[in-house]
Biopython code that builds the backbone (N, CA, C, O; Angstrom):
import numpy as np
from Bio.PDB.StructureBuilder import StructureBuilder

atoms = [
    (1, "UNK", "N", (31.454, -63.583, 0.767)),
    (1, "UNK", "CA", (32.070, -62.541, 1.578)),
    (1, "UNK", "C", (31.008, -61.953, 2.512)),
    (1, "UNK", "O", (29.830, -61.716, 2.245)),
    (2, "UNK", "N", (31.645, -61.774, 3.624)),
    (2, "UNK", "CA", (30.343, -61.412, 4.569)),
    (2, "UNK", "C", (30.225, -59.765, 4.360)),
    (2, "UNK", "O", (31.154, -59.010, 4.075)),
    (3, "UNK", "N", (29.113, -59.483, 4.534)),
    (3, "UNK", "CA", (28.398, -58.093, 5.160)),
    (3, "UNK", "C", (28.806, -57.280, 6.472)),
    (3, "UNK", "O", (27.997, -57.246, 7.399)),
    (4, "UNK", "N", (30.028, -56.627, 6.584)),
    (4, "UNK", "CA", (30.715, -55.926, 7.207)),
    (4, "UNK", "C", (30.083, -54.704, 7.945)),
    (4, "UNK", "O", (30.521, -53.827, 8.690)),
    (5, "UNK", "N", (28.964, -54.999, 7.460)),
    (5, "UNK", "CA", (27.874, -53.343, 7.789)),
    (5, "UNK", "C", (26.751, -53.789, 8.130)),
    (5, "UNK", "O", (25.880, -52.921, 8.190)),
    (6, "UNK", "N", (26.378, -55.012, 8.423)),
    (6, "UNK", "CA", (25.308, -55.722, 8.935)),
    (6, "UNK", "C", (25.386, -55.516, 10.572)),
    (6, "UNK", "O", (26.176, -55.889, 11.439)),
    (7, "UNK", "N", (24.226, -54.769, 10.562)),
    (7, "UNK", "CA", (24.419, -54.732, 12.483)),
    (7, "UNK", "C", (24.030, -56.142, 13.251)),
    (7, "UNK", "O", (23.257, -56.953, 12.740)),
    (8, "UNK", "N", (24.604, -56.324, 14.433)),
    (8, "UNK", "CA", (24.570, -57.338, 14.794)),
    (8, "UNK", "C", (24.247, -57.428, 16.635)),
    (8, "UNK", "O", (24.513, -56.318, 17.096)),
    (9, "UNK", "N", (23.886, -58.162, 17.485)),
    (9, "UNK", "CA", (24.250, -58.429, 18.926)),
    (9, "UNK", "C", (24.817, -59.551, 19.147)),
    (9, "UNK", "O", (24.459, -60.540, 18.507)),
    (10, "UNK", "N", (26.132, -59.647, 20.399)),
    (10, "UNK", "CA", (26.691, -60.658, 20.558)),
    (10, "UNK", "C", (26.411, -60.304, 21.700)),
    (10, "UNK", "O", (26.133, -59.136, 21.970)),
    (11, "UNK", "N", (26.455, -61.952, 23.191)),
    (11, "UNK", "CA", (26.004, -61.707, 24.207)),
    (11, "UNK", "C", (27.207, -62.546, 24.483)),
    (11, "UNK", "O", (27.339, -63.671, 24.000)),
    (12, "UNK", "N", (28.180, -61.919, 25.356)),
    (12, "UNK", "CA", (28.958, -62.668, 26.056)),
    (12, "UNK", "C", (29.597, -62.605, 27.883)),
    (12, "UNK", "O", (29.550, -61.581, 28.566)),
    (13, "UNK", "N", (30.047, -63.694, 28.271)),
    (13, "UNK", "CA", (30.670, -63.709, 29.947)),
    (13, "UNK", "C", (31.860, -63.339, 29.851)),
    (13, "UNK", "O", (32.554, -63.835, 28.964)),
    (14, "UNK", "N", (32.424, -62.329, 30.783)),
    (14, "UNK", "CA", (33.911, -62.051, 30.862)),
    (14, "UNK", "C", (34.583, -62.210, 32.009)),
    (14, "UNK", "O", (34.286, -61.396, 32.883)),
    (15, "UNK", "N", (35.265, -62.880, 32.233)),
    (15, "UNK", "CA", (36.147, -62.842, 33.470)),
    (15, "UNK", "C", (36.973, -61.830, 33.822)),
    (15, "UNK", "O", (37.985, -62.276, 33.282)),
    (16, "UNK", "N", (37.318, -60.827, 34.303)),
    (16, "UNK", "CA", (38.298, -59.813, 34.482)),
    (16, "UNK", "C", (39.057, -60.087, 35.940)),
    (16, "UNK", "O", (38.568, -60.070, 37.069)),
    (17, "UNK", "N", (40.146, -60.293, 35.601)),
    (17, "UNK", "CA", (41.319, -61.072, 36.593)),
    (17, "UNK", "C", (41.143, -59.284, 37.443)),
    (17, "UNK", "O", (40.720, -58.216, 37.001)),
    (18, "UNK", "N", (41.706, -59.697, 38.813)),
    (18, "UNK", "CA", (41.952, -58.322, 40.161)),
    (18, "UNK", "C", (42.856, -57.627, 39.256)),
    (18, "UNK", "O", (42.552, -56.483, 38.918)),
    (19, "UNK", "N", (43.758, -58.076, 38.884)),
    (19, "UNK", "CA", (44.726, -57.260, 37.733)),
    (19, "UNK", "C", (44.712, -56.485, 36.838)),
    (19, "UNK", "O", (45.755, -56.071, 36.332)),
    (20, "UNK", "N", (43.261, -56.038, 36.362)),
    (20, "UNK", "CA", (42.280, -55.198, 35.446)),
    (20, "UNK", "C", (41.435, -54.320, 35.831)),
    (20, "UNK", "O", (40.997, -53.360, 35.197)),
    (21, "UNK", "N", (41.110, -54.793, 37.309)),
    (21, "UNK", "CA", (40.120, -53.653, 37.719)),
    (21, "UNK", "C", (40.357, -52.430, 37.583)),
    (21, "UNK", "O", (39.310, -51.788, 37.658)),
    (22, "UNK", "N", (41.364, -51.720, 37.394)),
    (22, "UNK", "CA", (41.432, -50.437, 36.902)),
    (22, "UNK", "C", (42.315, -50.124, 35.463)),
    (22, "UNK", "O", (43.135, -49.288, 35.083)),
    (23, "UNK", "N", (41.719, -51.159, 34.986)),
    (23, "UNK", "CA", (42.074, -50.881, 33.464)),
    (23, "UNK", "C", (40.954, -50.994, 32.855)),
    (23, "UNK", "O", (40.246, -51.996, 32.964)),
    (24, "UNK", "N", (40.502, -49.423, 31.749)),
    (24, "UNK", "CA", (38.891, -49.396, 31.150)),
    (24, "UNK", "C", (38.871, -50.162, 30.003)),
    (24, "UNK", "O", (38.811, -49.739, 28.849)),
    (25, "UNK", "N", (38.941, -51.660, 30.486)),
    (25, "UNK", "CA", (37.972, -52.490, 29.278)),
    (25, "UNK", "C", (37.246, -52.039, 28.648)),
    (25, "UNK", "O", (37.373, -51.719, 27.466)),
    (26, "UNK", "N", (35.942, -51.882, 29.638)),
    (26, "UNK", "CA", (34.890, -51.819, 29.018)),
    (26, "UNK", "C", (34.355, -50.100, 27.763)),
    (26, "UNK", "O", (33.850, -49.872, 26.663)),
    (27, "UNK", "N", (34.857, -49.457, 28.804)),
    (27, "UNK", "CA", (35.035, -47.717, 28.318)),
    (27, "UNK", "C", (35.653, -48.150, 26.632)),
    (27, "UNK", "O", (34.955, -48.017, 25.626)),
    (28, "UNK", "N", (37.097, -48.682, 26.620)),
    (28, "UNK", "CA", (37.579, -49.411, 25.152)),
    (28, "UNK", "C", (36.556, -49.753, 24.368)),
    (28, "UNK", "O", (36.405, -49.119, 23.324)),
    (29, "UNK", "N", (35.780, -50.662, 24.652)),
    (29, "UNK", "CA", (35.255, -51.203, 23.626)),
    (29, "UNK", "C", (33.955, -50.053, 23.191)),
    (29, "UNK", "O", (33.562, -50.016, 22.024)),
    (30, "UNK", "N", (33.398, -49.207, 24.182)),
    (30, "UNK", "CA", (32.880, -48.383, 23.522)),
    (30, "UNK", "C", (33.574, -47.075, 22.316)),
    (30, "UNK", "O", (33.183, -46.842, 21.173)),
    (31, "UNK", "N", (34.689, -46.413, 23.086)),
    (31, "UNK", "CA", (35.576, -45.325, 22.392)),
    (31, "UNK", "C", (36.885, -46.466, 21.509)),
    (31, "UNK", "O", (37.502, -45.808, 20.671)),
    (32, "UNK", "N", (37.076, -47.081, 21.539)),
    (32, "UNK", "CA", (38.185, -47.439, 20.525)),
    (32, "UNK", "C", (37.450, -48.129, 19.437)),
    (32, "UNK", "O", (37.564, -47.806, 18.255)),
    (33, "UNK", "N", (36.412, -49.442, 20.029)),
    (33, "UNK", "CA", (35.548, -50.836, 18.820)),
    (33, "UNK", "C", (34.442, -49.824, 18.129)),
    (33, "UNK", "O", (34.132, -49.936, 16.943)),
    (34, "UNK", "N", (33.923, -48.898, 18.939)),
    (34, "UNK", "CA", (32.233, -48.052, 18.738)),
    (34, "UNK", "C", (31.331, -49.085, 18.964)),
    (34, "UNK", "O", (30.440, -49.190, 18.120)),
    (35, "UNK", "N", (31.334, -50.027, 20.065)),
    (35, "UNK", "CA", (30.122, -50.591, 20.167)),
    (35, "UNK", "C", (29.203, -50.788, 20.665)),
    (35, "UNK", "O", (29.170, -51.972, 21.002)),
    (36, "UNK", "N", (28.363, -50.275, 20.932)),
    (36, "UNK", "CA", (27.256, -50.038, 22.731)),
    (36, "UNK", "C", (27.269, -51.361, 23.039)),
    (36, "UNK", "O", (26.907, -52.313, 22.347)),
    (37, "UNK", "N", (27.887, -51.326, 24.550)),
    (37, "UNK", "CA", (27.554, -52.231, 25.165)),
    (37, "UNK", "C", (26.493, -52.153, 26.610)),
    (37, "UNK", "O", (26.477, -51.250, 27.446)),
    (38, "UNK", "N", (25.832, -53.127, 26.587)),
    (38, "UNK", "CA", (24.711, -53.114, 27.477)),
    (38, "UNK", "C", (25.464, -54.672, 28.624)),
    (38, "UNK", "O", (25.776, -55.814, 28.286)),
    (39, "UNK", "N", (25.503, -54.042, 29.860)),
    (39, "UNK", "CA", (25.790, -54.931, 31.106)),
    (39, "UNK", "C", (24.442, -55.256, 31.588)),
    (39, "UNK", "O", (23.605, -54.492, 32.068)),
    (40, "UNK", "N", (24.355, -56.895, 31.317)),
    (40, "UNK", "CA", (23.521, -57.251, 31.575)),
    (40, "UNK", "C", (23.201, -57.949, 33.420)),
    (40, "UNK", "O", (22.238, -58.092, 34.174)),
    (41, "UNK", "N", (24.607, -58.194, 33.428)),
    (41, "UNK", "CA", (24.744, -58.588, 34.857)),
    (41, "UNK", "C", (26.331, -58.137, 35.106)),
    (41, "UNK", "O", (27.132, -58.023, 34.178)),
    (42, "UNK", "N", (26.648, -57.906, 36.459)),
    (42, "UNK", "CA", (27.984, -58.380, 36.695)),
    (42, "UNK", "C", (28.226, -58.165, 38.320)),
    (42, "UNK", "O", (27.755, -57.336, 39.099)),
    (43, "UNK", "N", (29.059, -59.142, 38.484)),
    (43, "UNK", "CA", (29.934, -59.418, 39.898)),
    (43, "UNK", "C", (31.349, -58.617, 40.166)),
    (43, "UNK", "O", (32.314, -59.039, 39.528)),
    (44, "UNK", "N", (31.490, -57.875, 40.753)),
    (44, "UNK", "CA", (32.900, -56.931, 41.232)),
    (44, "UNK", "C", (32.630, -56.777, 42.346)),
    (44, "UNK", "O", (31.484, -56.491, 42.693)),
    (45, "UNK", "N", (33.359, -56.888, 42.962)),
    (45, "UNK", "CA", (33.347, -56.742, 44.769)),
    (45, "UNK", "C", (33.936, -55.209, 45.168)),
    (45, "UNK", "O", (34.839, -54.651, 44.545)),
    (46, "UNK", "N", (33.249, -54.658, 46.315)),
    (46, "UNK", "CA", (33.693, -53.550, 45.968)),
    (46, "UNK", "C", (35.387, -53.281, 46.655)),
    (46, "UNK", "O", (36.315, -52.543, 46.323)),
    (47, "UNK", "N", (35.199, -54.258, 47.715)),
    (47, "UNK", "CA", (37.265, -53.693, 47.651)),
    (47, "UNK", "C", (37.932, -54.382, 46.535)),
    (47, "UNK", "O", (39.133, -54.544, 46.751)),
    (48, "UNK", "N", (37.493, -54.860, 45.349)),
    (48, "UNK", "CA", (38.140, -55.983, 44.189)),
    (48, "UNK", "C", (39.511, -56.856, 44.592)),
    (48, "UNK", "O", (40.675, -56.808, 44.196)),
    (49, "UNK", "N", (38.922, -57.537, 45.408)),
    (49, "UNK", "CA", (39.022, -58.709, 46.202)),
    (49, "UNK", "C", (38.869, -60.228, 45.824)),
    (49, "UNK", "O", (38.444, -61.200, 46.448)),
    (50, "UNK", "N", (39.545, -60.000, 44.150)),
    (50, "UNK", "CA", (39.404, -61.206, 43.267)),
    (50, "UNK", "C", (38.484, -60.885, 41.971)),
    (50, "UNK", "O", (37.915, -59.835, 41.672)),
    (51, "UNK", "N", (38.528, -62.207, 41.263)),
    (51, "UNK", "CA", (38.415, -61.778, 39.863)),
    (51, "UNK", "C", (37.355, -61.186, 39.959)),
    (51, "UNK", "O", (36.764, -61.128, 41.038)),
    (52, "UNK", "N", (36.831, -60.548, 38.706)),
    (52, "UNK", "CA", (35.267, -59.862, 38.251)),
    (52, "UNK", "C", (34.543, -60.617, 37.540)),
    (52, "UNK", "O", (35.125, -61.687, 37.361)),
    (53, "UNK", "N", (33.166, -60.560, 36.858)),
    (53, "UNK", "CA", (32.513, -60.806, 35.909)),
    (53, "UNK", "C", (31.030, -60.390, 35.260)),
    (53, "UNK", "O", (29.848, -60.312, 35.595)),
    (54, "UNK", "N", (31.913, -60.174, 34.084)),
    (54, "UNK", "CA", (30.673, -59.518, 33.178)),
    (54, "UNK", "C", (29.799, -60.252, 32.375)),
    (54, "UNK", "O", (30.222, -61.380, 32.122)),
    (55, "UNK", "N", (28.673, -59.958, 31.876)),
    (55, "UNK", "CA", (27.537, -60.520, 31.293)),
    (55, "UNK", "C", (26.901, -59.547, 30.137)),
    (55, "UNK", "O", (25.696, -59.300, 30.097)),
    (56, "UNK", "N", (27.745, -59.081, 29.306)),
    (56, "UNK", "CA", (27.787, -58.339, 28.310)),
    (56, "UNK", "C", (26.942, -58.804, 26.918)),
    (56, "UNK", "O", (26.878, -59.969, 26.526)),
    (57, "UNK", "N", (26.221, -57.483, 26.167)),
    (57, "UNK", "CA", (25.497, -57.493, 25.279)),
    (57, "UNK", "C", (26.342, -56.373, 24.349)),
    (57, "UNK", "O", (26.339, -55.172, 24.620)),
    (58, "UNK", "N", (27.165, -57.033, 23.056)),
    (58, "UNK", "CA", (27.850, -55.995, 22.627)),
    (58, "UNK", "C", (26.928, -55.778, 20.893)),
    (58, "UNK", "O", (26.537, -56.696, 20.171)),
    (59, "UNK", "N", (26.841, -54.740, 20.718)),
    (59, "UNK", "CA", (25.930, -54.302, 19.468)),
    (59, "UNK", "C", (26.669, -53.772, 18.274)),
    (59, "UNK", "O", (27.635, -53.305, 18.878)),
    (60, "UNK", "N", (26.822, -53.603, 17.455)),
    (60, "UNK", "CA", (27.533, -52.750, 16.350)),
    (60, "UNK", "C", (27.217, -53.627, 15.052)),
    (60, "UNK", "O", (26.327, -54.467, 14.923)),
    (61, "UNK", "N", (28.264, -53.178, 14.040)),
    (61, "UNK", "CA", (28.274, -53.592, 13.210)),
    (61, "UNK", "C", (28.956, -55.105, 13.353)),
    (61, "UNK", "O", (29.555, -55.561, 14.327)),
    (62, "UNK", "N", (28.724, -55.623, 12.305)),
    (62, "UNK", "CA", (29.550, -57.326, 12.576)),
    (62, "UNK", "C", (30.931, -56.840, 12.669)),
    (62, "UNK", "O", (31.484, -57.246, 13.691)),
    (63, "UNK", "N", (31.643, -56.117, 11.941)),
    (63, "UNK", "CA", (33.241, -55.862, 11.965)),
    (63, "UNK", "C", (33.840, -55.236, 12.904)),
    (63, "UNK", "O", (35.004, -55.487, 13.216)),
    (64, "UNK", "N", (32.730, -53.860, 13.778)),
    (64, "UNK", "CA", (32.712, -53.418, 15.292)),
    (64, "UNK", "C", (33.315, -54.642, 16.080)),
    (64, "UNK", "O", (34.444, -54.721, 16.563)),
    (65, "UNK", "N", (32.044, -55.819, 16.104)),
    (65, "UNK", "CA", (31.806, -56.642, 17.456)),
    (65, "UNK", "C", (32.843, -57.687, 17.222)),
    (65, "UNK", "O", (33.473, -58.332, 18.060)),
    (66, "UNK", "N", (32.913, -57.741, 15.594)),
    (66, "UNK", "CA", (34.691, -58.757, 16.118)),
    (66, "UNK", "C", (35.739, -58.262, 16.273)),
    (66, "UNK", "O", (36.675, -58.856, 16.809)),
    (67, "UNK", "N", (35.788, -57.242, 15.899)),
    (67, "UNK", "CA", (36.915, -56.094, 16.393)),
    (67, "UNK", "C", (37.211, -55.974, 18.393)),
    (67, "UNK", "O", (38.154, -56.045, 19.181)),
    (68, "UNK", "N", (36.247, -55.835, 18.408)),
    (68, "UNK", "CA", (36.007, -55.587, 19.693)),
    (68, "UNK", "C", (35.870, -56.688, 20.280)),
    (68, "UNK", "O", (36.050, -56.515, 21.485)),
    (69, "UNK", "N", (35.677, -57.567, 20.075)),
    (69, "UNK", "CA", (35.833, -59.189, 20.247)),
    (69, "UNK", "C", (37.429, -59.587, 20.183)),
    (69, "UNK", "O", (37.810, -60.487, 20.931)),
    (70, "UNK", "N", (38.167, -59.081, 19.499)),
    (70, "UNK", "CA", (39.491, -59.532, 19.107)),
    (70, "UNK", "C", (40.412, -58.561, 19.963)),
    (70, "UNK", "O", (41.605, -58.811, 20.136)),
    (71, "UNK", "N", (39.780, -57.423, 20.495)),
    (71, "UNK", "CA", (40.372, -57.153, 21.623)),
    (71, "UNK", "C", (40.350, -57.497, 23.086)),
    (71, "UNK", "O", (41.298, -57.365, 23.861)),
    (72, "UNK", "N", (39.547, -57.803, 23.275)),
    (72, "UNK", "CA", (39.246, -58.858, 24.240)),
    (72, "UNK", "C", (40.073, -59.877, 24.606)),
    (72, "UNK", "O", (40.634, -59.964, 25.698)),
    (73, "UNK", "N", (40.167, -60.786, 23.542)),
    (73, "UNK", "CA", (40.897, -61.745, 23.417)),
    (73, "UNK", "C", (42.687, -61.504, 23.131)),
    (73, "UNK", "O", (43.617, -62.310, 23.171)),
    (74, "UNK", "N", (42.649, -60.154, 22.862)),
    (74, "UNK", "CA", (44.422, -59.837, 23.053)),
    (74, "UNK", "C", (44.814, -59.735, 24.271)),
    (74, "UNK", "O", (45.853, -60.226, 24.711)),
    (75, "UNK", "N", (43.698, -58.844, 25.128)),
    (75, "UNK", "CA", (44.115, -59.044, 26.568)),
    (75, "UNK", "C", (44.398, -60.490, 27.243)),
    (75, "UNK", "O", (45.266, -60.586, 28.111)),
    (76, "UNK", "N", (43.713, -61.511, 26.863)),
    (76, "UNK", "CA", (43.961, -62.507, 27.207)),
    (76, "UNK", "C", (42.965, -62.740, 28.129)),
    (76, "UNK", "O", (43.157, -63.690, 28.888)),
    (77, "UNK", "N", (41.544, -61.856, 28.299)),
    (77, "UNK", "CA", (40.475, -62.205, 29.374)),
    (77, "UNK", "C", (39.816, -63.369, 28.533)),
    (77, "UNK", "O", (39.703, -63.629, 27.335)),
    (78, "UNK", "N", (39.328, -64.107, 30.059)),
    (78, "UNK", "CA", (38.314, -65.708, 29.831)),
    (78, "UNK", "C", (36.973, -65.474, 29.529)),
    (78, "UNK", "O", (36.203, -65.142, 30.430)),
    (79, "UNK", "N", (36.480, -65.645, 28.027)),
    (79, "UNK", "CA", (35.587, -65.511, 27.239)),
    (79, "UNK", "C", (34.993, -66.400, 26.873)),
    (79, "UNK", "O", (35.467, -67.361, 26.268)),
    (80, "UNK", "N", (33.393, -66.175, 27.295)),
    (80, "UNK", "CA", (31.983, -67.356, 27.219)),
    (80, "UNK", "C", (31.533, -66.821, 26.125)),
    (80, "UNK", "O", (31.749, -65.621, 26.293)),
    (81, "UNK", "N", (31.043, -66.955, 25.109)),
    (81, "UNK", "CA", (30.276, -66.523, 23.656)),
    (81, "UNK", "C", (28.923, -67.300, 24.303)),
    (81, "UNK", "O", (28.801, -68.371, 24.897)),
    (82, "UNK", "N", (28.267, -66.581, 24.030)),
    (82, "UNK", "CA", (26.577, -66.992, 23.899)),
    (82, "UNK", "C", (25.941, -68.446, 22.498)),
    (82, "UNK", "O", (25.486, -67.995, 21.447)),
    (83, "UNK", "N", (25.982, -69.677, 22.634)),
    (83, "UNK", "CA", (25.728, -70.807, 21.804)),
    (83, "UNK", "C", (24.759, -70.120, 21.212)),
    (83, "UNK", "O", (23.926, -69.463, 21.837)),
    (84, "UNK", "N", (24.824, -70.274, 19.426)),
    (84, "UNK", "CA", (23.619, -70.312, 18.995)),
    (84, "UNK", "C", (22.592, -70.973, 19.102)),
    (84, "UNK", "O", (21.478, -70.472, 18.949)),
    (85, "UNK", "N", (22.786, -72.173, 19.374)),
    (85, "UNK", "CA", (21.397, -73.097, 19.886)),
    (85, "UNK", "C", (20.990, -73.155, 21.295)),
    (85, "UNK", "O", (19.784, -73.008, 21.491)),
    (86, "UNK", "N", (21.715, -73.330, 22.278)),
    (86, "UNK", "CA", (21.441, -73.514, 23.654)),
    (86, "UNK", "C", (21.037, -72.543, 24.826)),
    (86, "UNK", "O", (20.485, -72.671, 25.919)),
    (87, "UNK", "N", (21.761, -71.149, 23.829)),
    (87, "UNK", "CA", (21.744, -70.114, 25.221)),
    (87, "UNK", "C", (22.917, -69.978, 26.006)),
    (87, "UNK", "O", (24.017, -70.050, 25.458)),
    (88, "UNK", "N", (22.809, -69.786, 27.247)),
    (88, "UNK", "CA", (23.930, -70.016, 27.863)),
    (88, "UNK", "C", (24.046, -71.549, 28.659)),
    (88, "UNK", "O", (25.072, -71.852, 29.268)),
]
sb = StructureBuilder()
sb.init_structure("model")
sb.init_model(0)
sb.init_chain("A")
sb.init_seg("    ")
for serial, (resi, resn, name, xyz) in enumerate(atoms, 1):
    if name == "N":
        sb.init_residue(resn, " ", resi, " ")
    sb.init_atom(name, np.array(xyz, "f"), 0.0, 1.0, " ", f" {name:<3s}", serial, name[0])
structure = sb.get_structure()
């Protein structure tokens, strides 16, 4: 059984469709998952003039970051996970 209280970092790419730009993803995953996230890079245009993308470092506990991972993926945004061996 895993360690639910083991802090952890996951580094992942997010696509955010024009259709989101004013919906707070990211704000979510801090106030709903609790997980600091650190933007490591990202692309948004400023009239949002097509999709976005993030380059996210999400921190918490392991059950935080799949939590917050599993919301992500309800929205239905296009999600890169960071390879354990390769990097990106």
């Amino acid at each position: 059984m895993a360690d639910n209280t083991r802090f952890t970092q996951r580094r992942v790419r997010l696509r955010i469709p024009k259709h989101f730009h004013q919906e707070p993803v990211i704000s979510q995953l801090v106030s709903e998952y609790h997980v600091t996230v650190n933007i490591m890079a990202a692309v948004l245009g400023a009239n949002a003039n097509g999709d976005g993308w993030f380059d996210l470092e999400l921190r918490g506990t392991d059950e935080q970051v799949e939590h917050a991972l599993g919301y992500i993926n309800d929205l239905g945004l296009e999600i890169w996970r960071e390879s354990d061996q390769d990097g990106w």
